[in-house]
NUKEVO-284172 format. One record per residue (C-alpha): x, y, z; residue number from 1; residue in one letter. Coordinates in pm, whole numbers, plus 32768, in hexadecimal, padded with zeros to 4 digits. Layout:
// residues N
<pt><xx>X</xx><yy>Y</yy><zz>Z</zz><k>NUM</k><r>A</r></pt>
...
END
This chain:
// residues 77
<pt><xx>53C5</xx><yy>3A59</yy><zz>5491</zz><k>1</k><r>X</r></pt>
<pt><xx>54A6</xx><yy>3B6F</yy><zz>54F4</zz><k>2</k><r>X</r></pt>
<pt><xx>544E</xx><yy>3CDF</yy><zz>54A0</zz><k>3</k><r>X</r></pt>
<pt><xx>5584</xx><yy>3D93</yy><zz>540B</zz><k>4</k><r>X</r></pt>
<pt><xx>5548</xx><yy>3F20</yy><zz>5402</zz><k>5</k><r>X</r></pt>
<pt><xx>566A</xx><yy>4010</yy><zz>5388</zz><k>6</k><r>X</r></pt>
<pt><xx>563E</xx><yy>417A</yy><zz>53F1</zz><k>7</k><r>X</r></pt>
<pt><xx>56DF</xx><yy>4253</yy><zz>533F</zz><k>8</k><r>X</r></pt>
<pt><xx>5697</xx><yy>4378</yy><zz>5236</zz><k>9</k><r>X</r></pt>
<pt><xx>574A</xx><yy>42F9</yy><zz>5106</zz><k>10</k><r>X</r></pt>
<pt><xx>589D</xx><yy>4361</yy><zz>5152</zz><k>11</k><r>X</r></pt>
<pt><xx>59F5</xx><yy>42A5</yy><zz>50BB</zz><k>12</k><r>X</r></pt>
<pt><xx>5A02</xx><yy>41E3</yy><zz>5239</zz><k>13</k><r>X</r></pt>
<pt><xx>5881</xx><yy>41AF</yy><zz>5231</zz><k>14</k><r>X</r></pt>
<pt><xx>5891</xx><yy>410D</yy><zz>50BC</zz><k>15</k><r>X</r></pt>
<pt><xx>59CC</xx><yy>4021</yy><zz>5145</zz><k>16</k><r>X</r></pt>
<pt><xx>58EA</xx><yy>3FB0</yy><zz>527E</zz><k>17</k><r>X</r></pt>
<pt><xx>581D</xx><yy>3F4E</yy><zz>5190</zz><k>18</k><r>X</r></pt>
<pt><xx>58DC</xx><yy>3E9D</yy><zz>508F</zz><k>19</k><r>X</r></pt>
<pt><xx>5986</xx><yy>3DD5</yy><zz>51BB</zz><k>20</k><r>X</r></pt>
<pt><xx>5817</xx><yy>3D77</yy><zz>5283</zz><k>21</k><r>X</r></pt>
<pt><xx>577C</xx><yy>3D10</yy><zz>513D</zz><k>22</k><r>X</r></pt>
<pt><xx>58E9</xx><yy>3C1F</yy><zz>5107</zz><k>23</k><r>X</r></pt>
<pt><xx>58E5</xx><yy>3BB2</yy><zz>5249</zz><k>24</k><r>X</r></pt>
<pt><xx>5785</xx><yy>3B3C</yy><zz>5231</zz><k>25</k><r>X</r></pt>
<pt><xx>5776</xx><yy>3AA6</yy><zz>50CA</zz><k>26</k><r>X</r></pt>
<pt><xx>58D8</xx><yy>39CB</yy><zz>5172</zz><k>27</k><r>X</r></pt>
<pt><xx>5825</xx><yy>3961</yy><zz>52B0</zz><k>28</k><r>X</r></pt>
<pt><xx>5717</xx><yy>38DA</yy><zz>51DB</zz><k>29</k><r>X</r></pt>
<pt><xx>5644</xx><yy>3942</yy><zz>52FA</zz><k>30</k><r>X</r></pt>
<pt><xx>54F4</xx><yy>39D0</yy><zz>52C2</zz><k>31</k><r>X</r></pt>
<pt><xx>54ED</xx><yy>3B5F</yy><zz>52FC</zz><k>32</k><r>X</r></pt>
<pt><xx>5457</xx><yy>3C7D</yy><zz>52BC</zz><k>33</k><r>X</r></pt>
<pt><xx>54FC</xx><yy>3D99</yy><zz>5252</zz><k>34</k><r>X</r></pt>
<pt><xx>5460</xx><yy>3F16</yy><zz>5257</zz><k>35</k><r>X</r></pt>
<pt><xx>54EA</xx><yy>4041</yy><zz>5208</zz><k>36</k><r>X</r></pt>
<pt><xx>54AA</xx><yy>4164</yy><zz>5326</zz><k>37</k><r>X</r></pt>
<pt><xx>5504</xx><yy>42A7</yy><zz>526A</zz><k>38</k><r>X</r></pt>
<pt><xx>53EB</xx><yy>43AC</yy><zz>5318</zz><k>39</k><r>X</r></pt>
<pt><xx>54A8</xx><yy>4450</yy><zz>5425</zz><k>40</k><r>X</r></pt>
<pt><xx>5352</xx><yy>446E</yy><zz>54C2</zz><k>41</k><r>X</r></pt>
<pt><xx>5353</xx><yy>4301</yy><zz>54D9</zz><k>42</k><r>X</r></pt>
<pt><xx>54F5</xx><yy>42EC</yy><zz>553F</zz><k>43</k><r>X</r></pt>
<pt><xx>54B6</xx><yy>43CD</yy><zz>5655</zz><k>44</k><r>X</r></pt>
<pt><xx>53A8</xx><yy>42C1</yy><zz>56EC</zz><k>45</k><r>X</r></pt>
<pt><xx>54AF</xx><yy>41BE</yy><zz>56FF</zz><k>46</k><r>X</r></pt>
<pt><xx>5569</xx><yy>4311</yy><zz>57DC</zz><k>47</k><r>X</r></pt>
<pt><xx>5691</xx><yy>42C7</yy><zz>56FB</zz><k>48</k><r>X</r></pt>
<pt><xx>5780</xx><yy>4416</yy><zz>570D</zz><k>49</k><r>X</r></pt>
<pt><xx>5859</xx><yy>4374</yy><zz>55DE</zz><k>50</k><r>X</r></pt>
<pt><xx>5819</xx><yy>42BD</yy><zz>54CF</zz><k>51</k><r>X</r></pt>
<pt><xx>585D</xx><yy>41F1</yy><zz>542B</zz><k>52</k><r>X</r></pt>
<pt><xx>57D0</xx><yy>40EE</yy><zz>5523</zz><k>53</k><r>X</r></pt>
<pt><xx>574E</xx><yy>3F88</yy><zz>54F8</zz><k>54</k><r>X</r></pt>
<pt><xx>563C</xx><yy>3F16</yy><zz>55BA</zz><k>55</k><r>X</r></pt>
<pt><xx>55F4</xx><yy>3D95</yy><zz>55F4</zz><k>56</k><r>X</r></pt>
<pt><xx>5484</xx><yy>3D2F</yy><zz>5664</zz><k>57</k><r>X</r></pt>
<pt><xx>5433</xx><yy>3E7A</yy><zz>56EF</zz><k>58</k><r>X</r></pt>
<pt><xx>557A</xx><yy>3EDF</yy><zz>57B9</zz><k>59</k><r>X</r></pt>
<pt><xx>566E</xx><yy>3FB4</yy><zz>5766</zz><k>60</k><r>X</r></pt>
<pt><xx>57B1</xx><yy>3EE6</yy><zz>5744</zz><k>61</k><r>X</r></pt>
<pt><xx>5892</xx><yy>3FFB</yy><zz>5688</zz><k>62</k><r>X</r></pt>
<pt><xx>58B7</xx><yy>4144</yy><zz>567E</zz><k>63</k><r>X</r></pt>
<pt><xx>595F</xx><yy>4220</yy><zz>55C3</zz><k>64</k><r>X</r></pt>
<pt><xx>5A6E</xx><yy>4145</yy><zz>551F</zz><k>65</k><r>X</r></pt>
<pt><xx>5A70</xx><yy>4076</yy><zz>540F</zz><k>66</k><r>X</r></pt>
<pt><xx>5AA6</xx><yy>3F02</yy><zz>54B7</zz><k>67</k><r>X</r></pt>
<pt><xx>5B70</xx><yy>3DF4</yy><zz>53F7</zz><k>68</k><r>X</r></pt>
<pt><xx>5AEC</xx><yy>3CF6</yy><zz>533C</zz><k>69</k><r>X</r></pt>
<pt><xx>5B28</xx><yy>3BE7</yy><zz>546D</zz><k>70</k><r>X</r></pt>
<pt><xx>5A8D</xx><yy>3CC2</yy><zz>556C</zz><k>71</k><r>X</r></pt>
<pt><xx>595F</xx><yy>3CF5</yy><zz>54A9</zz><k>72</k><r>X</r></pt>
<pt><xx>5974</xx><yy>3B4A</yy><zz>547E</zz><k>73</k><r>X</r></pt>
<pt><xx>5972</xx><yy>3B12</yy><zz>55E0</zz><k>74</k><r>X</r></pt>
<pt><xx>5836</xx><yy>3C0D</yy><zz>5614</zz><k>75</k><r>X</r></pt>
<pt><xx>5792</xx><yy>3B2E</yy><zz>552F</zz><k>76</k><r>X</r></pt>
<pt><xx>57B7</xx><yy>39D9</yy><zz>55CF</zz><k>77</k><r>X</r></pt>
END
């Protein structure tokens, strides 16, 4: 099961990360788990300068964009 984390503190890019993992997940059909990172105590462990960033099974895959909806598909996979 893949480990979906979206750092970010709740800002307009951060909330459309969001929206788009949790789409591309429920359309894969794949299981995932999705977690909200919002402490910037906890963003600044991933040593993430911009957020928001997505974050697949432990490793920082983006940073400080929001990706599209295929990108964040193909992290998945």
């Amino acid at each position: 099961m893949k480990k979906l984390q979206i750092l970010g503190t709740g800002c307009s890019a951060c909330r459309t990360l969001a929206e788009r993992v949790e789409r591309a997940v429920e359309e894969s059909g794949r299981p995932c788990t999705v977690e909200k990172v919002t402490d910037m105590a906890d963003i600044l462990a991933f040593d993430v300068v911009a957020t928001p960033a997505l974050v697949v099974d432990g490793e920082v895959r983006v940073a400080g964009r929001v990706p599209t909806l295929d990108e964040i598909r193909a992290l998945i996979h």
